[in-house]
C-alpha positions in Angstrom: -149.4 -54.1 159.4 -151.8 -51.2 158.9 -154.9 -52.6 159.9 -153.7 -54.2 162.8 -152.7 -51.0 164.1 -155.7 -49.0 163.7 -158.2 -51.9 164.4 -156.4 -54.5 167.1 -159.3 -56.2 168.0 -160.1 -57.2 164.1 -160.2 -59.9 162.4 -159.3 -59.8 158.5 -160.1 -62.3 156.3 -160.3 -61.7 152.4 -162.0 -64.5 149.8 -160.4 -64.9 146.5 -162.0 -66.0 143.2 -161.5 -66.7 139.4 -158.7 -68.2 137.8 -157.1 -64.4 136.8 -154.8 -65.0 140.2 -153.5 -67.8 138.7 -151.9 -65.8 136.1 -151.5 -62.3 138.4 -149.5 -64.3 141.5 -147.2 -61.4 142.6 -150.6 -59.6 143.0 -152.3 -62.4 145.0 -149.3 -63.0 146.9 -149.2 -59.5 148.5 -153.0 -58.8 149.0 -153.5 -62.6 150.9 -150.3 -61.1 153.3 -152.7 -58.4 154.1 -155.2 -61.4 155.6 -155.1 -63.2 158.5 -156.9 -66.1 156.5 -158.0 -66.3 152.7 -160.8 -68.1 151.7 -162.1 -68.9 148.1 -166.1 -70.1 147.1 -165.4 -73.8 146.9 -167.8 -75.8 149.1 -165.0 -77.1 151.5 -163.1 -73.5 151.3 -167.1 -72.4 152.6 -167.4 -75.2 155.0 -164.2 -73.9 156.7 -165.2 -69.9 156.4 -168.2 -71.0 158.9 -166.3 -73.1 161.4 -163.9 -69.8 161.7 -167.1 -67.7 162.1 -168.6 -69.6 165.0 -165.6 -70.1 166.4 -164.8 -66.2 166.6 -168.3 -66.2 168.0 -167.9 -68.2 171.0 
């Protein structure tokens, strides 16, 4: 992967959102391979983006 070439020591995380993936899922399949984790703005999807966040923190 490209970005973890050039940046080793990132972290790549992508949020989703909409219900236009639902219909375009060849496209949302190939740009979430690009993530190391996907996230979308539900309340538990949030919940989750945090508790990732404080644990790359520590």
């Amino acid at each position: 992967m490209l970005s973890q070439t050039h940046y080793p020591k990132s972290k790549f995380i992508g949020f989703v959102d909409g219900i236009g993936w639902y219909v375009r899922k060849g496209d949302l399949k190939r740009m979430v391979s690009a993530y190391e984790d996907v996230f979308t703005f539900h309340e538990d999807e949030l919940r989750r983006f945090i508790e990732l966040i404080k644990n790359v923190i520590k």
